[in-house]
N, C-alpha and C positions, 0 to 999 in steps of 0.2 A: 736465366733459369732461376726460380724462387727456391728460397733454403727449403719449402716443404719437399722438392722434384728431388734435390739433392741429399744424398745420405750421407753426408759427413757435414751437412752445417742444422742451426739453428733449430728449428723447427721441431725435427725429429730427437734430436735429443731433447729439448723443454718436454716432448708429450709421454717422459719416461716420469717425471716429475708430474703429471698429471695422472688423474685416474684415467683407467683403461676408456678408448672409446668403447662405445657400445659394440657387442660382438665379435670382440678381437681373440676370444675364448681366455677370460677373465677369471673361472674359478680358480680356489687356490693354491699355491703350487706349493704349499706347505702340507707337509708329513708327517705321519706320528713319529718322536723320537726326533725331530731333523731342527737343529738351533734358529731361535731366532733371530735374525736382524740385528744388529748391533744401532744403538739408540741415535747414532748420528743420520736419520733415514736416509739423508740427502746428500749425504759423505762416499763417493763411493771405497770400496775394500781396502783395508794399509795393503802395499807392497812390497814393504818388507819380509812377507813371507812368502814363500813361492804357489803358486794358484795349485789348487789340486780339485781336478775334477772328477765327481765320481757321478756313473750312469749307470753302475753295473748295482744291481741293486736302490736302494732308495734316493735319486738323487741328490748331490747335494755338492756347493763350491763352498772349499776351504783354504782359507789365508791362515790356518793357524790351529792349535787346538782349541779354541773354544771361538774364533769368528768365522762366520760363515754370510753367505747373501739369499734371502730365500728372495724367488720369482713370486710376482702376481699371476702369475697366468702357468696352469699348465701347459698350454701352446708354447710359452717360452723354452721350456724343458724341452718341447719338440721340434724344437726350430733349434736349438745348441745341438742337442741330437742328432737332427740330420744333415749338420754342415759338417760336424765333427766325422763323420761314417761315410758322407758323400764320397764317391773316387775323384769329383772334380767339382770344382764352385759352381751351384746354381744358380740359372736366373730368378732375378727379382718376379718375373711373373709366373717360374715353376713356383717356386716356393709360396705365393699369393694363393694359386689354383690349388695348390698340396694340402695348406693347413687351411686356409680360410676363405675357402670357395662359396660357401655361403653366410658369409656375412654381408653386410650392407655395403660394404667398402673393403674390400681383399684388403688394395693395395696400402689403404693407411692402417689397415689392421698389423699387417708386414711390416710397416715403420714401426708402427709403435711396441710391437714386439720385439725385433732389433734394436732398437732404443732401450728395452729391458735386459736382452742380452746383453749389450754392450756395458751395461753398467754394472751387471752383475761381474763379468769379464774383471773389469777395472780398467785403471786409466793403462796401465800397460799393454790392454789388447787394441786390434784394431781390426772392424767390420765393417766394411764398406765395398761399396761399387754396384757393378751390375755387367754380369755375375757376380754375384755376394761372395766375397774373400773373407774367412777370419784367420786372422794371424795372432797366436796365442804369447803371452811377455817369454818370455827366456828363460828357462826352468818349471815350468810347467807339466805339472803331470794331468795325465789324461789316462783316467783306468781302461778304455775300449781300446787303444793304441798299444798299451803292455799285453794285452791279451793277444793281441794280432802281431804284433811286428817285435813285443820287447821279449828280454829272456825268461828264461822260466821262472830267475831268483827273485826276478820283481812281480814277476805275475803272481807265486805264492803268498807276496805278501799282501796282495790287496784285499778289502774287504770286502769285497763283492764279486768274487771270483767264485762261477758257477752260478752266480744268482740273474735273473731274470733283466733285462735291461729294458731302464725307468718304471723299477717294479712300482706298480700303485701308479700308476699317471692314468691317465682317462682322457683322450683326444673326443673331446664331439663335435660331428659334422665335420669331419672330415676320411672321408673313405680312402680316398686316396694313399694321406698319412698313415694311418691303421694298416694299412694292406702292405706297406713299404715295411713298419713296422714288425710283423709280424715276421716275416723274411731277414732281418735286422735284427730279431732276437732272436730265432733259430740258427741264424749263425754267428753267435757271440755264444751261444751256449755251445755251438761245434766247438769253438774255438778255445773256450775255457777249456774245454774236452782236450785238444790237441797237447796244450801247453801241460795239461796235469801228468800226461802221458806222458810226453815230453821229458819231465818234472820227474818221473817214475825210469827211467830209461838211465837218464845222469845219473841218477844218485845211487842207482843199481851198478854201474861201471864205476863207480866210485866206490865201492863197497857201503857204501852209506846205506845198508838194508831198512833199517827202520825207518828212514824218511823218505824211501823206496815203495815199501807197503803203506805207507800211509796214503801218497799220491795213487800206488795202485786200487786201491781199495774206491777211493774218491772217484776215480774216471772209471769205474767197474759199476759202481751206484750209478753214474750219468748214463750208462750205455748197457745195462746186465746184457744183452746179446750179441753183443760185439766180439769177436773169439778171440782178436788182439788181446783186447784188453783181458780178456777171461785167460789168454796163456800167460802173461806177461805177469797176471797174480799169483797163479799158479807157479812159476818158476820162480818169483820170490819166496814163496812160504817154503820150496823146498832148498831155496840157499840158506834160509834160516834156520831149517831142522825140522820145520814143524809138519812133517808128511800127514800126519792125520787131519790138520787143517785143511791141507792140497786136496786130501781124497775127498773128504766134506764138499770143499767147494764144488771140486770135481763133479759131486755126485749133484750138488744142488741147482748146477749148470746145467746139465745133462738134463734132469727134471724139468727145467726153465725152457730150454730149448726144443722137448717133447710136447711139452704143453703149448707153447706158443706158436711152430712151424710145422712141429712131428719130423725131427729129422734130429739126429746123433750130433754131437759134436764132434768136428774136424783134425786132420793134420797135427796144426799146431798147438790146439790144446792137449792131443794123447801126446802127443813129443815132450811137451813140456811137463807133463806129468809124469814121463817115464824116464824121458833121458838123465844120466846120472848131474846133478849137480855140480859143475863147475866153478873152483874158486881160483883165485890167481894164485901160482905155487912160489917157491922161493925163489931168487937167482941165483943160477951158477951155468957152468959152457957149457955149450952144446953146438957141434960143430955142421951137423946135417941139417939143420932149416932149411936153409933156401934149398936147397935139394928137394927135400919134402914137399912145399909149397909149390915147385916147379911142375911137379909130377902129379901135386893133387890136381893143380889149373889144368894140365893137360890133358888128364884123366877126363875136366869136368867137356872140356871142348871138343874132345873124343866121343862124347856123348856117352861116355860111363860115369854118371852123376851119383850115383851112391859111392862108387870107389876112392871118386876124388874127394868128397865131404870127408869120407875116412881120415883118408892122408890128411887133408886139412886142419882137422880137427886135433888132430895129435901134431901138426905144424905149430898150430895154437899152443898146444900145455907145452912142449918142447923149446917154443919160441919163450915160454914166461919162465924156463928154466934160464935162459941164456942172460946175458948182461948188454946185448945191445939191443939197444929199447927200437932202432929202428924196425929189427927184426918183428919186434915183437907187434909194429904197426902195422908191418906187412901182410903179415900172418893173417890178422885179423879183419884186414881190409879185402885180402883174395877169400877169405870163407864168408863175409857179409854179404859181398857182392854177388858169388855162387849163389849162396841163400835168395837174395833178393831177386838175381835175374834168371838164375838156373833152374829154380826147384821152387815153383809155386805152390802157397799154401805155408810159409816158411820164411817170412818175410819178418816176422816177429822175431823170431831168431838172427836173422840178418841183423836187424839192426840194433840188438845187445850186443853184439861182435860191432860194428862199426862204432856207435856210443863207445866203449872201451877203446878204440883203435885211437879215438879222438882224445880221451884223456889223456892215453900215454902223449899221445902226438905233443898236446898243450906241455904236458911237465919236462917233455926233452927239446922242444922248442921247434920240432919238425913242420915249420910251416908247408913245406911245399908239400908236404904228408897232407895236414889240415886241409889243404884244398881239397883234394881229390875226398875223403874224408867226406865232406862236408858235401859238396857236391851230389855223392852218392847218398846221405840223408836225403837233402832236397829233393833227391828223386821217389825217393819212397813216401815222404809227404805228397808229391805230387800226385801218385796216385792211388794214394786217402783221400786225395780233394783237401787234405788241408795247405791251403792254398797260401795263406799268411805264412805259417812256417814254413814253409818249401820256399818261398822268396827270400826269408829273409837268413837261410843255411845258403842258398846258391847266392846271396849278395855276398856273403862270407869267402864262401869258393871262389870267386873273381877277384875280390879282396882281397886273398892268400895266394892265389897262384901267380902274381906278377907276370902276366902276359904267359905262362905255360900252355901253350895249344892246344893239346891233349884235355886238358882240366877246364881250361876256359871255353873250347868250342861244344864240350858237355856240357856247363855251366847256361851259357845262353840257348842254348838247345831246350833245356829241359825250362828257362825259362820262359821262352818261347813257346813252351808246350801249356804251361802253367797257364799264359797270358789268352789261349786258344784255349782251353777250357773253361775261363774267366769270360768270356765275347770281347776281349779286349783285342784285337783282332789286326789294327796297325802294329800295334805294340808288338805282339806275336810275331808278324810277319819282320819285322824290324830286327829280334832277336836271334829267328829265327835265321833270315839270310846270312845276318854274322857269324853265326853259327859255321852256317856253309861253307860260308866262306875262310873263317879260322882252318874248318878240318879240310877242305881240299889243299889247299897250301901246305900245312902238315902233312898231307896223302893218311890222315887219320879219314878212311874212306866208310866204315862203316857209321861211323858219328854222322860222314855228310850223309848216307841213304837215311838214319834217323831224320835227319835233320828235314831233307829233301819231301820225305814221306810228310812230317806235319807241316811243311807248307803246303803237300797238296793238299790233305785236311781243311785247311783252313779257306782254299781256292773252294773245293767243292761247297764247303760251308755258306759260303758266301754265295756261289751261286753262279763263276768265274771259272765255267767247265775247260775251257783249251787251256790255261795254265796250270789246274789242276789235272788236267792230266800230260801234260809235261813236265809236272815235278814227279807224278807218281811215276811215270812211266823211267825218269832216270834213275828215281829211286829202286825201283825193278833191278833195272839192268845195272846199277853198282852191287847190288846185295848178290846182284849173280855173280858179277865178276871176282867179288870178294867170297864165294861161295859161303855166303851167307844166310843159308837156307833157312834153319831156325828164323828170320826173319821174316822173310817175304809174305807170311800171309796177310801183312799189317796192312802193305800198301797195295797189294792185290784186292783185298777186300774193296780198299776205298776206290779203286778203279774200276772195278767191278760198279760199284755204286753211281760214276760217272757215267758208264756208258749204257747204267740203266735212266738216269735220267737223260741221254742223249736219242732215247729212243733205241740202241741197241738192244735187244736180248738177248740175240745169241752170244753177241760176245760179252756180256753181263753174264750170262750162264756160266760162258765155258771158264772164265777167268773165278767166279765165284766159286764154283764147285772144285779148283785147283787149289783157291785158298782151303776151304775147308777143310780138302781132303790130307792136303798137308799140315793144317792145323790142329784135328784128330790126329795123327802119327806122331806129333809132336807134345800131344798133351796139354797144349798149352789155351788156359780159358779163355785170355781175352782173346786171343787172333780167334777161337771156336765163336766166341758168339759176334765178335765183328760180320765174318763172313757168313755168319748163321743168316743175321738180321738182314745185309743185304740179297740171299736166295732169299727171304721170308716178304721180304719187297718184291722180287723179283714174280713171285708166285703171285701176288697181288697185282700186279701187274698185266701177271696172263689169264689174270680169272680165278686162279684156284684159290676159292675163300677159306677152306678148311685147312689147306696145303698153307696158307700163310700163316694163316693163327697158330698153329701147331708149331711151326717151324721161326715165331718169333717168339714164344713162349721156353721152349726149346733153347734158344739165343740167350733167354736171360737167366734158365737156369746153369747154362754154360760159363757164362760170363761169374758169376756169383757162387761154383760151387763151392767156392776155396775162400779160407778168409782174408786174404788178400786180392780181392779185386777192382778194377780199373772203374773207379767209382763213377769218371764221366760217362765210359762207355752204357754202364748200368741205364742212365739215363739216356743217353742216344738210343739205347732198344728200348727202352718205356716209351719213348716218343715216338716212336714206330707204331709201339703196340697204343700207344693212344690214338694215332691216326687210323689204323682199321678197326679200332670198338668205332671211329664214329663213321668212319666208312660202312662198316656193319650194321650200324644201330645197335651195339649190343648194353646188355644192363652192363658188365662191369668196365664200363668207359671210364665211367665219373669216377669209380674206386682207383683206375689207373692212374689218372690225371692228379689224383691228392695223392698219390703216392712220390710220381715226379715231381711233385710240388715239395712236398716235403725233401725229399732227397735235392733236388737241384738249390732248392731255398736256405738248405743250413750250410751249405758248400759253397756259397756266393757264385755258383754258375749262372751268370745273369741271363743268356740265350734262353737256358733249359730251364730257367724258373719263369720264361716269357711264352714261352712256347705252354708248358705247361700250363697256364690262367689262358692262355686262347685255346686249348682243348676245354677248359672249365667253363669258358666262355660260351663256346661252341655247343658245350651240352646244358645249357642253360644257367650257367652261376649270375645272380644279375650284379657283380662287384668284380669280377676276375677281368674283365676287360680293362675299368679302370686301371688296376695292378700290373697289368701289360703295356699298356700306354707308356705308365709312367716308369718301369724299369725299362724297357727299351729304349728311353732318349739314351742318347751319345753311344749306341751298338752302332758298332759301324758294318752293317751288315744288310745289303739292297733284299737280300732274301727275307729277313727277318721283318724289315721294315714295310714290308708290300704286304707282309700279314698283318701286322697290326693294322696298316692303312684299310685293308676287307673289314674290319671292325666295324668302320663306319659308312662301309657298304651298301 
């Protein structure tokens, strides 16, 4: 084999020290404001100082304050870009066809690019193989990785947090790259988004109000219609005093949300406007908490959910009278969780109560608090779609509960769930079994019909109808045994869904219209427009065109009326509703299709941003196909994959 074939000898690194070949995308990767080169050209970076790479905003590699490495090429920029953001090493002949499909020579265009990263890198990196591997020196910061996976204290500090990623690059001729791109940046800006919120949360449970409002403020600019973020400013400005700011804002939200949807705002913005203000009070005994706490939980599982919050909430200030701090995590952890899983539309408030719960836990050393804690964050990440921070609270939760059954078979559960709303879908199943298998050992039996139910998910998804409907079906039948009714419309729906595509209708009927019917009674958005969406198929099915339309439209204002909704599901009914505009022919197809594009694309839902560019596709995008092709490698998903392959149909 000759040093050129080979990526770790000769060849390839000399043609770094040459000018670019022809067409390797060559202009230059220099920026206004960005240093230049340090005069050794042919030296590469001291390592004495630790690599700092920034992509979030203009990029740029720093060994130090004032040396840095500028690229030749802005391809180079995009080729460090997409190995860094990859979920797994590419091949040498993705990455040829990605960035430099039409040049004279992909593959030594790809050399000699690599050959520019790698030197930029310095000698401490190494990139090599095929799959392309880069392993960065030891100490190495990387701003996209604190934004996704690191804390909020590091994410605050970077410089390019919120800004556009590899603001000012210019890729040409290559569509492919652009289209990955664009998807790439819409979810680095979600994610700036998550962590500031985040950011905004802690330092509120901390009493830290002014650097509270400042993050809240900053994630309220990124999202003004977001009703989180709009309560969550709101109940700051009235910890601080300032009620005529709250009502301002208040009123200017209100205005914002009339003009842009014409609809009022929600739930959790009037509560946070109205409910009194909350500070932590002194300590001294109090001998009735756990009483309280007992009675408010049982209240809430009685299905008297106003009564129990009551109790709760005076569990709370009663608990921050007392001196034992455990109490006081308890307290706060049975009213988050109420909030979060009880009473939707109120999720925001859940998790200022769990934030705090968390504090106290960290300064009296309650690990095995922390887990559960922490766990229960991850889950409300989860479904925001912010997908980063829900990993890496529930990698915390396994971390902290030292094999605790309870804590851990939630943990993998939800990560499991995480990794199925991702298309990562081994992964999923993998989590997910364990899951299972944790809580039936424990007899933690409602954890297994969770658990149970998103492997059937994941069965149907796939396209693997008898296992999916043998997880859903014992998901069923433990939620009954466990008289777990508030449940069951979950995995109803999705069976329902099963045996519409097995050809049954009557029993897709009869089982769909049981979910619904109990999911109306229950109030609850996402089980309504799950099982919305599957009758809304259903009807499509039997013909009735108007009966569907309505009844998927229908679906997604159910799913969405509350500011807390199940962001994948949002998209599972777009995608519905994008399948009969094109089954219809109708005009607002393509309006739908960039809607799921958008929504699936900032949330790194890789299925529902593939799916979506083959609706685009479908209705004539002539680039959306490419963008499908290429997010779909490594979905391990035969359903998903037979549509892309009709592409080339």
């Amino acid at each position: 084999m000759s040093s050129e074939d080979h990526p770790a000898q000769g060849a390839e690194e000399d043609s770094a020290s040459a000018p670019p070949p022809r067409d390797v995308g060559s202009e230059t990767g220099q920026l206004p404001g960005q240093a230049q080169q340090s005069a050794g050209e042919g030296v590469p970076p001291s390592v004495s100082m630790p690599l700092v790479v920034h992509l979030l905003g203009r990029p740029a590699l720093e060994r130090g304050p004032t040396e840095s490495y500028r690229f030749r090429s802005q391809k180079s920029w995009a080729l460090l870009a997409y190995l860094l953001l990859s979920e797994r090493p590419p091949s040498r002949s993705r990455l040829a066809e990605l960035l430099f499909d039409e040049t004279d020579d992909p593959l030594r265009a790809l050399r000699w690019n690599l050959a520019e990263v790698r030197r930029g890198l310095g000698a401490g990196a190494a990139l090599e193989g095929d799959p392309v591997e880069l392993r960065l020196p030891p100490g190495t910061v990387v701003d996209v990785h604190i934004v996704t996976r690191g804390s909020w204290r590091d994410a605050l500090d970077l410089p390019g947090l919120g800004a556009e990623l590899l603001e000012g690059i210019t890729v040409r001729g290559a569509a492919g790259f652009e289209s990955w791109l664009l998807t790439a940046r819409q979810r680095l800006v979600a994610a700036s988004e998550a962590v500031l919120h985040e950011a905004a949360q802690a330092h509120m449970a901390r009493g830290e109000l002014v650097e509270a409002l400042r993050c809240a403020r900053s994630v309220t600019v990124m999202s003004p219609l977001d009703e989180n973020n709009q309560a969550l400013l709101l109940r700051l400005l009235r910890m601080v005093g300032d009620d005529a700011a709250a009502q301002s804002q208040y009123s200017a939200y209100s205005l914002l949300l009339d003009r842009e949807l014409g609809v009022e705002p929600g739930p959790a913005v009037a509560a946070a406007l109205s409910e009194p203000a909350r500070r932590p009070g002194p300590v001294t005994g109090v001998a009735s908490v756990e009483a309280i706490i007992e009675s408010g939980a049982a209240a809430v599982a009685a299905g008297a959910v106003g009564a129990g919050l009551t109790s709760l909430r005076s569990a709370v200030e009663l608990a921050d009278l007392a001196t034992d701090r455990t109490l006081q995590v308890r307290a706060r952890v049975v009213l988050g969780e109420t909030l979060v899983h009880s009473l939707r539309g109120m999720d925001e408030d859940g998790l200022a109560s769990l934030y705090q719960a968390d504090e106290i836990a960290v300064e009296a050393g309650l690990r095995d608090m922390r887990a559960g804690v922490r766990a229960e964050l991850g889950y409300v990440d989860f479904l925001r779609a912010r997908y980063d921070r829900a990993e890496r609270w529930l990698e915390d939760a396994l971390g902290l509960a030292d094999g605790e059954p309870a804590v851990t078979a939630k943990a993998h559960a939800y990560r499991g769930s995480v990794a199925s709303d991702r298309a990562d879908y081994l992964r999923a199943l993998d989590e997910l079994e364990r899951a299972l298998g944790i809580a039936r050992e424990a007899s933690q039996w409602r954890q297994a019909a969770y658990a149970e139910s998103m492997v059937g998910r994941v069965h149907l998804l796939r396209g693997d109808l008898a296992r999916a409907t043998a997880a859903l079906r014992s998901a069923i039948e433990t939620a009954e045994r466990e008289h777990w009714l508030a449940f069951l419309p979950w995995p109803q729906a999705f069976l329902g869904e099963v045996l519409l595509e097995r050809g049954d209708l009557d029993g897709a009927e009869e089982i769909l219209e049981q979910a619904f019917a109990r999911a109306c009674q229950l109030g609850d958005p996402c089980w309504e427009g799950t099982a919305a969406r599957g009758l809304a198929l259903l009807a499509a099915e039997r013909g009735e065109r108007d009966e569907a339309l309505a009844l998927v439209v229908d679906a997604r204002e159910r799913c969405n009326r509350l500011a807390d909704p199940y962001v994948w599901l949002d998209a599972y009914i777009l995608d519905a509703q994008c399948s009969m505009g094109r089954r219809y022919s109708l005009p607002d197809a393509s309006g739908w299709a960039e809607t799921m594009y958008r929504l699936s694309s900032r949330t790194s839902m890789t299925e529902m941003t593939v799916r979506a560019l083959l609706h685009a596709a479908a209705l004539g995008s002539p680039t959306a196909g490419d963008g499908a092709r290429l997010l779909a490698v490594g979905v391990h998903n035969p359903v998903l994959q037979r549509l892309v392959g009709s592409l080339d149909g």
